[in-house]
Each structure stands twice: as C-alpha cells, then as structure tokens.
BAFIFI-58292 format. One record per residue: residue number from 1; x, y, z of N, C-alpha, C in turn. Coordinates in nm, 2 decimals, padded with zeros to 4 digits. Layout:
# residues N
+-----+--------+--------+--------+--------+--------+--------+--------+--------+--------+
! num !    n.u !    n.v !    n.w !   ca.u !   ca.v !   ca.w !    c.u !    c.v !    c.w !
+-----+--------+--------+--------+--------+--------+--------+--------+--------+--------+
! NUM !      X !      Y !      Z !      X !      Y !      Z !      X !      Y !      Z !
...
+-----+--------+--------+--------+--------+--------+--------+--------+--------+--------+
//
This chain:
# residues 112
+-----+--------+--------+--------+--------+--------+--------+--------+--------+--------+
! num !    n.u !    n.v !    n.w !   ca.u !   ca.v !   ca.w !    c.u !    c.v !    c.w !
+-----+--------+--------+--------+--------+--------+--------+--------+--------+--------+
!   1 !  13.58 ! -15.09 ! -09.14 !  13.52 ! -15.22 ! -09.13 !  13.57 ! -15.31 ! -09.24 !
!   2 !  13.61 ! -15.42 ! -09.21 !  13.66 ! -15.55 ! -09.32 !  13.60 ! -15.61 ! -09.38 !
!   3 !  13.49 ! -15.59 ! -09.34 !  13.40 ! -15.70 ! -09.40 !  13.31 ! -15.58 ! -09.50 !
!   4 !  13.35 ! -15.44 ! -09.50 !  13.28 ! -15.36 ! -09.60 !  13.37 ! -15.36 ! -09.71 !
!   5 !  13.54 ! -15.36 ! -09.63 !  13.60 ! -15.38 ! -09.73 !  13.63 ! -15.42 ! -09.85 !
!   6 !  13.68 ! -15.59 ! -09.78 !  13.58 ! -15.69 ! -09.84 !  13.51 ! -15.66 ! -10.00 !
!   7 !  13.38 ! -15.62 ! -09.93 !  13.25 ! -15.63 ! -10.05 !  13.31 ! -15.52 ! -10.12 !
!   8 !  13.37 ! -15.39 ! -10.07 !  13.40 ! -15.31 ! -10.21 !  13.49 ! -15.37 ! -10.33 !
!   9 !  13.62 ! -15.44 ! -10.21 !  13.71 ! -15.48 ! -10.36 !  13.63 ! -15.56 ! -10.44 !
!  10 !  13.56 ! -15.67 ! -10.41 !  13.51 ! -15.79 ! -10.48 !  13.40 ! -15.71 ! -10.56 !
!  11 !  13.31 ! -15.58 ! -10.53 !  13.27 ! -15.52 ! -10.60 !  13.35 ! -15.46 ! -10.76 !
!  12 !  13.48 ! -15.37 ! -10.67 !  13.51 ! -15.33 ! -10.82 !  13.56 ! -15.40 ! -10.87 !
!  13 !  13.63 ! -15.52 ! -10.84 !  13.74 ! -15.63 ! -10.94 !  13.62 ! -15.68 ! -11.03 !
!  14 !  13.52 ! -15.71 ! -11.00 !  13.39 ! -15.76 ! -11.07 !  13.40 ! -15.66 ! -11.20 !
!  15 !  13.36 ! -15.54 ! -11.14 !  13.33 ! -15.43 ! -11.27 !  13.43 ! -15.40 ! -11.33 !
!  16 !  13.55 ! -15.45 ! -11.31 !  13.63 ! -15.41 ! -11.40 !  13.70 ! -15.53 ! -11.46 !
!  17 !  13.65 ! -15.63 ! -11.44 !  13.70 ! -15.75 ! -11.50 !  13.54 ! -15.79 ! -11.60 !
!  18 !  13.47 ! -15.71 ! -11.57 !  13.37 ! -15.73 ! -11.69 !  13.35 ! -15.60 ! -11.79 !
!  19 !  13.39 ! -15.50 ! -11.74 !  13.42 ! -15.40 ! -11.84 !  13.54 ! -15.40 ! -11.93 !
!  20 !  13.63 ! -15.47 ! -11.86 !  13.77 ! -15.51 ! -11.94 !  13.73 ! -15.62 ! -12.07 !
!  21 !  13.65 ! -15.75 ! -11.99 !  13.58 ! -15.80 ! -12.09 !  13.50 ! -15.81 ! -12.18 !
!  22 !  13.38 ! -15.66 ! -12.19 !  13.28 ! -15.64 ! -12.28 !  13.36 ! -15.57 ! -12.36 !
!  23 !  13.42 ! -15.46 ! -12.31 !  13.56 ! -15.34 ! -12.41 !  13.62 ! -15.43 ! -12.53 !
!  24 !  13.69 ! -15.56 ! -12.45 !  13.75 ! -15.62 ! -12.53 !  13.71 ! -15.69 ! -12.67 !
!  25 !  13.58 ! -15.69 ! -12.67 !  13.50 ! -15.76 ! -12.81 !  13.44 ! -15.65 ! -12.90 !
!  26 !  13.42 ! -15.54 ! -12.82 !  13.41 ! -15.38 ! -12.90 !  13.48 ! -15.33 ! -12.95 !
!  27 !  13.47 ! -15.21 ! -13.07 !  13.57 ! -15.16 ! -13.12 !  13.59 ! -15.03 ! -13.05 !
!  28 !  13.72 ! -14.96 ! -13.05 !  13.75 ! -14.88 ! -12.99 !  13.64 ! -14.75 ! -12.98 !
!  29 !  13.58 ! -14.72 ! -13.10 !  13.48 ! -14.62 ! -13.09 !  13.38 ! -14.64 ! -13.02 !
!  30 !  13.36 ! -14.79 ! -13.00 !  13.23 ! -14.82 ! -12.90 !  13.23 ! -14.86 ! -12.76 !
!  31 !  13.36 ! -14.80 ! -12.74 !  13.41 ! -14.90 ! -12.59 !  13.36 ! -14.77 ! -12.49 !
!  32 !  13.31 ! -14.85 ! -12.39 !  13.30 ! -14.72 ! -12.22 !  13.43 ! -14.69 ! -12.24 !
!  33 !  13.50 ! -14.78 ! -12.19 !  13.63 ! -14.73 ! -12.15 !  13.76 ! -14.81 ! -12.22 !
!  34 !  13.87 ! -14.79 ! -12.21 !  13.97 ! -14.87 ! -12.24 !  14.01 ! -14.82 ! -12.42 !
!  35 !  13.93 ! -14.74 ! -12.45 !  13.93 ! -14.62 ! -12.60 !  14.08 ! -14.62 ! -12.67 !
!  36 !  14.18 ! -14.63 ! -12.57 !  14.32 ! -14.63 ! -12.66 !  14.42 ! -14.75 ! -12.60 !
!  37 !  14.33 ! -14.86 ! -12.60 !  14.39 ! -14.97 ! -12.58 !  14.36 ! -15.12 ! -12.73 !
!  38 !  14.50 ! -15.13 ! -12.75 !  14.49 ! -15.22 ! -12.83 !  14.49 ! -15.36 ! -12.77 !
!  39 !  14.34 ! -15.42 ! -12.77 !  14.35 ! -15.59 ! -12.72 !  14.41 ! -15.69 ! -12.85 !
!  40 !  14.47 ! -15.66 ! -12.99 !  14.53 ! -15.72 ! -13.03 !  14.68 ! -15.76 ! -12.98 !
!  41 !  14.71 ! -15.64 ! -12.86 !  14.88 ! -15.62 ! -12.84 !  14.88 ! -15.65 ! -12.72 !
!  42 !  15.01 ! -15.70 ! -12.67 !  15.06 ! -15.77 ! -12.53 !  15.07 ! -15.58 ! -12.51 !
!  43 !  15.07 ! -15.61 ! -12.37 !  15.12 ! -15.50 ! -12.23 !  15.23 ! -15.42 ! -12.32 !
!  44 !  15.35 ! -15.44 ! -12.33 !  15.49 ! -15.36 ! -12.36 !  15.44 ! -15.29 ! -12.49 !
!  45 !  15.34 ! -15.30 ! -12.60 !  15.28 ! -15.23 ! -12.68 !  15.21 ! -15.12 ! -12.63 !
!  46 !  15.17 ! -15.10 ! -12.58 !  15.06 ! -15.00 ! -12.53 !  15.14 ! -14.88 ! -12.48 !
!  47 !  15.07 ! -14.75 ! -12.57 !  15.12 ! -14.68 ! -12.56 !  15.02 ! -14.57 ! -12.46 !
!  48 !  14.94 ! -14.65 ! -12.42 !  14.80 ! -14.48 ! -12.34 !  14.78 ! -14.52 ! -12.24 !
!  49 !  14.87 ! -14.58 ! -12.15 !  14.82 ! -14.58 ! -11.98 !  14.74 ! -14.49 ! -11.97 !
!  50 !  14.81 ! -14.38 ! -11.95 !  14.80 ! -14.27 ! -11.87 !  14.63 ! -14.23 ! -11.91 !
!  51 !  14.56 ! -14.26 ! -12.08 !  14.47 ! -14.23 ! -12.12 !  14.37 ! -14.34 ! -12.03 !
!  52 !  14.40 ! -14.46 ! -12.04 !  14.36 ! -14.53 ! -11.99 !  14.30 ! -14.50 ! -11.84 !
!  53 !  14.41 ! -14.47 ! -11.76 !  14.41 ! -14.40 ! -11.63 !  14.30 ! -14.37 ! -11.62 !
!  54 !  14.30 ! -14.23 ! -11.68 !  14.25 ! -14.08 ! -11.72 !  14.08 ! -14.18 ! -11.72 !
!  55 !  14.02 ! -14.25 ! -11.81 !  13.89 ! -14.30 ! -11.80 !  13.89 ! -14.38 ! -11.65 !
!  56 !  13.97 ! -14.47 ! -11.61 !  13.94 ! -14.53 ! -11.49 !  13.88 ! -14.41 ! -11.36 !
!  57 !  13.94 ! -14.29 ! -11.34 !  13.95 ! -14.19 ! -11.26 !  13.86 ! -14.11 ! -11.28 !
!  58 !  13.79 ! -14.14 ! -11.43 !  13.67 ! -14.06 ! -11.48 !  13.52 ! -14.12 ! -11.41 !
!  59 !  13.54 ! -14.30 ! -11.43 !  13.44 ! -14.32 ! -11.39 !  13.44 ! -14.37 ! -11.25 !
!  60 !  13.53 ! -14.38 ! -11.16 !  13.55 ! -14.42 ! -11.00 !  13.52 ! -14.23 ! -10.95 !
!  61 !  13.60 ! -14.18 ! -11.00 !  13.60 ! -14.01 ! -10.89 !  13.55 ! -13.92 ! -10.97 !
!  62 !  13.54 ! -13.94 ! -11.06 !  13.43 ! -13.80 ! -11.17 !  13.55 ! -13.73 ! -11.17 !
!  63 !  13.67 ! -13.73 ! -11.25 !  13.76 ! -13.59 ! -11.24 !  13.90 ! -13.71 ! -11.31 !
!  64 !  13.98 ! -13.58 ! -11.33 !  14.08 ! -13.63 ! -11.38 !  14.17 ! -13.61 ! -11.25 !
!  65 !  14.26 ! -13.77 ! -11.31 !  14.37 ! -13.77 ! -11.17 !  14.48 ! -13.64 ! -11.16 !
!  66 !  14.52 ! -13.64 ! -11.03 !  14.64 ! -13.56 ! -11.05 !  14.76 ! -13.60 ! -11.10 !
!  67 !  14.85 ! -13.50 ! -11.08 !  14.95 ! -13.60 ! -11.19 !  15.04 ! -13.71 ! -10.98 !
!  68 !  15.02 ! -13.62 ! -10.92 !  15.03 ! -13.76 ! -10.81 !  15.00 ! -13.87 ! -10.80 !
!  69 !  14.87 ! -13.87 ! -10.83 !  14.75 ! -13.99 ! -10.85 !  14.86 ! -14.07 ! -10.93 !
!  70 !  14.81 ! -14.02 ! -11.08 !  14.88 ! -14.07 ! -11.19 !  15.00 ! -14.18 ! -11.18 !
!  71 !  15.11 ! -14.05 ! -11.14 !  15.24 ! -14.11 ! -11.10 !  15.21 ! -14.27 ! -10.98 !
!  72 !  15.11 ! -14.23 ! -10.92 !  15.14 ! -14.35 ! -10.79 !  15.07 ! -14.47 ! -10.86 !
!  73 !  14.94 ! -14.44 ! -10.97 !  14.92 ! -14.57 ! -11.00 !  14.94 ! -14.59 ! -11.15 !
!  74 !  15.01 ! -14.54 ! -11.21 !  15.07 ! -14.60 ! -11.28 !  15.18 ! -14.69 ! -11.27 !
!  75 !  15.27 ! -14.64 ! -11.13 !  15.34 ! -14.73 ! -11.09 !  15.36 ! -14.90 ! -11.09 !
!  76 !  15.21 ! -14.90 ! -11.10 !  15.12 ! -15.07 ! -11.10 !  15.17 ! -15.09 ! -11.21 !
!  77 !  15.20 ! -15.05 ! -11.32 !  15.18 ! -15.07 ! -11.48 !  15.31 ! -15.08 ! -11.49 !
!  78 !  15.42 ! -15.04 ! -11.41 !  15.58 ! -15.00 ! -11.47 !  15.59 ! -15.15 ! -11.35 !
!  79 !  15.55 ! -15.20 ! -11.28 !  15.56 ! -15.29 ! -11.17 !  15.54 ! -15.40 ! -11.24 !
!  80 !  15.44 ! -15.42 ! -11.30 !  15.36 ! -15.55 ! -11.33 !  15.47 ! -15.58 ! -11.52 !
!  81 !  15.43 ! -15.49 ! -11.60 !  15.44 ! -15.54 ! -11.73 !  15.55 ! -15.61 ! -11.73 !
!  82 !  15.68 ! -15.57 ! -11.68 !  15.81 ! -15.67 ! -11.69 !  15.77 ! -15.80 ! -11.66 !
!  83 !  15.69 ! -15.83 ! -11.59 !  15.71 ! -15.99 ! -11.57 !  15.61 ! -16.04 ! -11.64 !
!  84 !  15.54 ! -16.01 ! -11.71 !  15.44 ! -16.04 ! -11.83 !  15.45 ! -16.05 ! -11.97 !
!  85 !  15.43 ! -16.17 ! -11.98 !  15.47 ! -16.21 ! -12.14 !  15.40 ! -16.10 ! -12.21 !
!  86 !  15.46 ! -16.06 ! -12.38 !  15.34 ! -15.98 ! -12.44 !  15.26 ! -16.04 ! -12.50 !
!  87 !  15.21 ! -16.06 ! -12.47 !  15.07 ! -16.13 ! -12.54 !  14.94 ! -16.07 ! -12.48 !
!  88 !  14.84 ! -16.08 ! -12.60 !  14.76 ! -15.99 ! -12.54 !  14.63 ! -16.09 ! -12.45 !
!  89 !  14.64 ! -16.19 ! -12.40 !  14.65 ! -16.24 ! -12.31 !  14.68 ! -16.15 ! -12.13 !
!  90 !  14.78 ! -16.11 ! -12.16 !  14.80 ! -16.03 ! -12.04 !  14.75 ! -15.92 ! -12.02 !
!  91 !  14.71 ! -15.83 ! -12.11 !  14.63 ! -15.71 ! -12.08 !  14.58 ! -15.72 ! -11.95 !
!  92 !  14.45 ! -15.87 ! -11.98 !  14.36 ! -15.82 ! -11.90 !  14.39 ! -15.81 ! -11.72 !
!  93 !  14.49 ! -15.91 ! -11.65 !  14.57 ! -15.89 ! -11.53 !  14.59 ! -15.77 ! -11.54 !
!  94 !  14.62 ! -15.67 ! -11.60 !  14.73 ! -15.60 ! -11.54 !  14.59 ! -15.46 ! -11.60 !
!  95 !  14.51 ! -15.48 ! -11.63 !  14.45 ! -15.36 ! -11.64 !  14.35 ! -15.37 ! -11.54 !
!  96 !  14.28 ! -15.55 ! -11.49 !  14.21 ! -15.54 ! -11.39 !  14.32 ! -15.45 ! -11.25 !
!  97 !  14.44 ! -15.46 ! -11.26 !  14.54 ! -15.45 ! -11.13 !  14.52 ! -15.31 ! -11.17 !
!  98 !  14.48 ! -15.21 ! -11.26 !  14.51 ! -15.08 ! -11.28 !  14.39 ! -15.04 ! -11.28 !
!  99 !  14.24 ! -15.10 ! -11.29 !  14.11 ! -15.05 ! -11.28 !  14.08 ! -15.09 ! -11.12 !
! 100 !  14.14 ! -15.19 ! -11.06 !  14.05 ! -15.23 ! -10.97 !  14.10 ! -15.09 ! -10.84 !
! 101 !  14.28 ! -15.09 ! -10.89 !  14.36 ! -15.02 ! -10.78 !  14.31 ! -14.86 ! -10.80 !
! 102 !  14.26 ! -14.81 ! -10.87 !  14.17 ! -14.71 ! -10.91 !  14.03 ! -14.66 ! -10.83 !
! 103 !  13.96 ! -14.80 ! -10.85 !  13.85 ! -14.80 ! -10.79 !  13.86 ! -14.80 ! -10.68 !
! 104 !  13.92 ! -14.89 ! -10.59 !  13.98 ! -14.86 ! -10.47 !  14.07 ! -14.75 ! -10.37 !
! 105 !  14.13 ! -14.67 ! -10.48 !  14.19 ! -14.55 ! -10.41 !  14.10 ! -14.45 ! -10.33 !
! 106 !  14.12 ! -14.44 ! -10.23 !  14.08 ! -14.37 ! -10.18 !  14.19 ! -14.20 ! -10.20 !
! 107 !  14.06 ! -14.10 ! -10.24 !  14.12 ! -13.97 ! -10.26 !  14.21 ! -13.88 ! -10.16 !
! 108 !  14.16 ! -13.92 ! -10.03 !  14.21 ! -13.81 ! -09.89 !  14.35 ! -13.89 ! -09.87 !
! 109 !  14.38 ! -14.03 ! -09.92 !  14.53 ! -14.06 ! -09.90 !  14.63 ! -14.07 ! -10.03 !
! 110 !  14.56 ! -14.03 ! -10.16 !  14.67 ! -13.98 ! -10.28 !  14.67 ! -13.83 ! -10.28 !
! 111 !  14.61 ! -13.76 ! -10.22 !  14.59 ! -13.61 ! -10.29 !  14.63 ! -13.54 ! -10.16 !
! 112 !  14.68 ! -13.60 ! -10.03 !  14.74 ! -13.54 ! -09.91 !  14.83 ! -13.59 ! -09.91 !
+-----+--------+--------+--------+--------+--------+--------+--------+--------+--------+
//
C-alpha cells in the first residue's frame, strides 16, 4: 500500500532527523545514538560508520546488522560523502540518508 508507505518514510525521516538533532547538542556519553560521531567534524572525518550503523539497526531491528546489511547500507555513506563539503553541516544529510535508509529496510530483502 503507498499511502502506508508514505506514512512510514515520513515517519522515520522525522525520528531520525530529530534524533540526529537532539544527539547533536549532547555529549557523546549522553547521546541514544550517534555515540562515535563527532558533530564538530564534516563527513570525510568520521571514522564509526559502521558503529553508527550498528545503533541505527539496534534501534529499527533489535539486532546487529549482518555484514550484508552493513555492506549494502553503508554503501549510502561511500555514495553520498564525495559530494559533500566537510563541514559539519553535512553530517546531518547524510546520516538522516543512513538512519532513515535503515529504518526503512526491510529485513526479508537484505538478508535473502
């Protein structure tokens, strides 16, 4: 149905474009998520996708991704940062594009 669709995406881009933005005024010890992300640093700095990941997948599927998962959506991250200034301005695009695409994966078409 598209119109359930729809309401999911606009659901999780919401939660992760406000989780992106509460994280970002917290310090790392106090963050839900985003724990080994520096919002003082552009994109090409960041060294914990994968940790990053690893919480997105924690709180969308309750589990750690496989390393298929992984590989497919980190892909987003190896896609997007080239064309993104570093400035930490950009973070937040490209982590909404890595939380939202998370929340939206469906498991029975990365894990088959």
């Amino acid at each position: 149905n598209a119109s359930m669709q729809f309401a999911l995406m606009k659901l999780t881009s919401e939660f992760c474009r406000e989780r992106i933005k509460m994280d970002s005024l917290l310090s790392a010890s106090d963050r839900w998520l985003h724990r080994k992300i520096d919002f003082t640093k552009g994109p090409k700095d960041q060294a914990e996708w994968r940790a990053t990941l690893a919480e997105y997948a924690d709180v969308f599927w309750l589990r750690e991704p496989t390393t298929e998962e992984a590989t497919l959506l980190l892909e987003i991250v190896s896609a997007i940062t080239p064309a993104l200034p570093n400035d930490p301005k950009s973070l937040v695009p490209l982590l909404s594009a890595l939380c939202t695409a998370t929340g939206l994966a469906v498991e029975s078409i990365l894990v088959r």
